[in-house]
C-alpha positions in Angstrom: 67.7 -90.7 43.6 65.1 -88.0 43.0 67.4 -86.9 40.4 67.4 -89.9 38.8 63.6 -90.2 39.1 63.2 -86.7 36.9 65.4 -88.5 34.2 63.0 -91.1 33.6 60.8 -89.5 32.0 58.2 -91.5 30.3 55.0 -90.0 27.9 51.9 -91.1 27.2 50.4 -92.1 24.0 46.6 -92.3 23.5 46.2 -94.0 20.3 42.7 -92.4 18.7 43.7 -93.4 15.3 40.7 -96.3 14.0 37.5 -95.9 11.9 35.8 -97.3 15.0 33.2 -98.9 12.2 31.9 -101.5 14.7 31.0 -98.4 17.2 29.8 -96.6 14.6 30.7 -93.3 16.1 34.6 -91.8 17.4 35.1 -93.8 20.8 37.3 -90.9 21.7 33.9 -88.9 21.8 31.8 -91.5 24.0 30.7 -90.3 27.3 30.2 -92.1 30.9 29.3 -89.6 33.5 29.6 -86.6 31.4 33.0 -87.4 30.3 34.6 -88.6 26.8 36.5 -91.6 26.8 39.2 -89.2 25.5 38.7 -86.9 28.5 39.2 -89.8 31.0 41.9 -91.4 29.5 44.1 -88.4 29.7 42.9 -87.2 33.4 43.6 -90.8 34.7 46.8 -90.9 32.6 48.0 -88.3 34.5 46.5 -88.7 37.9 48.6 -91.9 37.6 51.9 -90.2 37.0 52.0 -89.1 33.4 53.0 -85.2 33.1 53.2 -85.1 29.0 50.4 -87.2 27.3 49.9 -87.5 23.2 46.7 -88.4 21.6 47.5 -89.8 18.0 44.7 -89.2 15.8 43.5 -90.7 12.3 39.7 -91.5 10.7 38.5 -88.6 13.3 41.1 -86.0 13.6 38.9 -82.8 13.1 36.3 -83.5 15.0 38.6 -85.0 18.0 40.4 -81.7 17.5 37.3 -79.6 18.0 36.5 -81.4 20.9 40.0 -80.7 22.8 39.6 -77.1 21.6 36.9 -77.0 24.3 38.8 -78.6 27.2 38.8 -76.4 30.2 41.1 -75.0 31.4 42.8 -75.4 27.9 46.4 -76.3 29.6 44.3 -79.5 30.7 44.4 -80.5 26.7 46.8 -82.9 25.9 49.1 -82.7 22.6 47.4 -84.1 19.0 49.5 -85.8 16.8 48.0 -86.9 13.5 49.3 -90.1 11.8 48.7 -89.8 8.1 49.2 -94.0 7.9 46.0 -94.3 10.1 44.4 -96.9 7.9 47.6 -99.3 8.0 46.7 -99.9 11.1 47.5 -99.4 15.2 51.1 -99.5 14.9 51.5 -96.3 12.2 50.1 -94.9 15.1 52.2 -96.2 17.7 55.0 -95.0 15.9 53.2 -92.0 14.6 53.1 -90.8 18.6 56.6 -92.4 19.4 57.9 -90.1 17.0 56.2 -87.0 18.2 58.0 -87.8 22.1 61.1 -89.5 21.5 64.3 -86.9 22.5 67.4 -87.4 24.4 65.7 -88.0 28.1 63.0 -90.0 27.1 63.3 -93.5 28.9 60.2 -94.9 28.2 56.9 -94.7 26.2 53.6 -95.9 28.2 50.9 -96.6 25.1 47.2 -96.5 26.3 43.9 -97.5 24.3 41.3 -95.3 23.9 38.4 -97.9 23.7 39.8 -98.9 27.4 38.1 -96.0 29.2 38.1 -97.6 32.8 42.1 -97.8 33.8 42.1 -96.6 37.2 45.2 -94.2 38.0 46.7 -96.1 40.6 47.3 -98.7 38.1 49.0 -96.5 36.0 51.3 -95.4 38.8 51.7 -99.3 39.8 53.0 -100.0 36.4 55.1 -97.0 36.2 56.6 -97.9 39.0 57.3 -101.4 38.4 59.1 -100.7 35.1 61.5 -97.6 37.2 62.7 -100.2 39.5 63.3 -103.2 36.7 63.9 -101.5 33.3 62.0 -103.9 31.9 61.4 -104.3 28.5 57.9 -104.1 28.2 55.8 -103.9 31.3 52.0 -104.8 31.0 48.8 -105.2 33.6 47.6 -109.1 33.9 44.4 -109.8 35.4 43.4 -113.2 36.2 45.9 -114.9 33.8 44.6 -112.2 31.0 47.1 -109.4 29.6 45.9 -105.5 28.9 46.1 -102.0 28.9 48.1 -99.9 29.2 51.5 -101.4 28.4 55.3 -99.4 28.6 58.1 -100.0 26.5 61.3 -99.5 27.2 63.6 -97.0 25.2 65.6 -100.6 24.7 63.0 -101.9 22.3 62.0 -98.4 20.5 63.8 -100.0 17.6 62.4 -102.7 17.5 59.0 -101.1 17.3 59.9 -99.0 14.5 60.8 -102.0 12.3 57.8 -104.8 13.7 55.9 -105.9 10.7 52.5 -104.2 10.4 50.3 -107.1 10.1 51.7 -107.6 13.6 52.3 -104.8 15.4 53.7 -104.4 19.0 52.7 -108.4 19.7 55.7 -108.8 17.6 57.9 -107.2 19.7 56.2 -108.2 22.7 56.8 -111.9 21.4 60.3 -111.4 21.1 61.2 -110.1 24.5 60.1 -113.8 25.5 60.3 -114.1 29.7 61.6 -110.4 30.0 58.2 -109.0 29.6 56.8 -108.0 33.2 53.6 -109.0 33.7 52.4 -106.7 36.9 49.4 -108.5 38.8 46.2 -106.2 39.2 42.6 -105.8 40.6 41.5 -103.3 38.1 38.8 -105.0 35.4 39.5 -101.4 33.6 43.3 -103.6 31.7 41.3 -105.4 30.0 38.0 -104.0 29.9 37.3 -102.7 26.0 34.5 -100.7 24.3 34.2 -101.4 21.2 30.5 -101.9 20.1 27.4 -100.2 21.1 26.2 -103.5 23.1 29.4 -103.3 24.6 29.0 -99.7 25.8 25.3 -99.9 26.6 25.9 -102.2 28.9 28.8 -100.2 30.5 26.8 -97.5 31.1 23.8 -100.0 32.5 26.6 -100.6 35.3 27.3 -97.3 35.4 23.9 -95.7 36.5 23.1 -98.8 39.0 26.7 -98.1 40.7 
């Protein structure tokens, strides 16, 4: 059984790819607490489970770069992968990170958001763990009735990503797995809480200094 548990091995993708023109600065770069969004991501990525994470890169590549270059210790930095296709849109980067981890031992692919900064890591274990023992196609957090972040995908529908239209993305392929989807139940606002203006992260941070 352990055995079998070291097979499955499943990566992480942090996609870091967008202009991020409504934030009007590199959300990867955004701090709560004295920690990037970036920085966060990947800690609770890992915490929950995740040995080899993957940031894909795109409108801010150097300086997202620079600022890894300064993790410490440095075997704390996660892998960069720059997609080229950034401006096409979040699934050149999917595939752009997919690309970068898929080999022979790969099971499955768990794809986080980097403008969703407050995933807790016992959520990511939960949905790890829920796709080990079903093999689900696509396993995803719900809370209260609402779907989020992060979501796994199974090496059954790798395909299937690599040809979904563009204007689409994973939805599509999340679509067409119909009822096999898993929708894991969880009491963690952090699925579905995104940052994407600076209303949206002043007011984050508000709830952050009263907490």
């Amino acid at each position: 059984m352990r055995d079998t548990m070291r097979a499955m091995i499943v990566p992480g993708l942090v996609l870091s790819g967008g202009f991020s023109q409504r934030m009007g600065a590199p959300k990867a770069l955004l701090e709560i607490a004295g920690e990037t969004f970036l920085a966060r991501i990947v800690r609770t990525l890992r915490e929950g489970g995740v040995d080899d994470v993957v940031v894909v890169t795109g409108a801010h590549d150097a300086v997202i770069r620079a600022s890894i270059d300064d993790w410490r210790p440095p075997a704390l930095a996660p892998r960069v992968v720059f997609n080229p296709g950034y401006a096409r849109g979040q699934l050149t980067s999917l595939l752009a990170g997919l690309a970068a981890v898929d080999h022979p031992g790969v099971s499955a692919v768990l794809v986080a958001l980097v403008d969703h900064p407050f995933v807790g890591a016992g959520t990511v274990a939960t949905l790890l763990a829920r796709w080990r023992a079903t093999r689900a196609p696509v396993v995803r957090p719900q809370l209260g009735g609402r779907h989020g972040h992060p979501v796994i995908f199974d090496r059954s529908v790798f395909d299937a990503l690599r040809h979904a239209p563009l204007d689409e993305g994973a939805r599509a392929v999340v679509r067409a797995c119909g009822a096999a989807v898993l929708d894991v139940p969880v009491d963690d606002e952090g699925v579905i809480l995104d940052i994407d203006t600076p209303e949206q992260f002043a007011a984050v941070q508000g709830r952050q200094a009263r907490s």
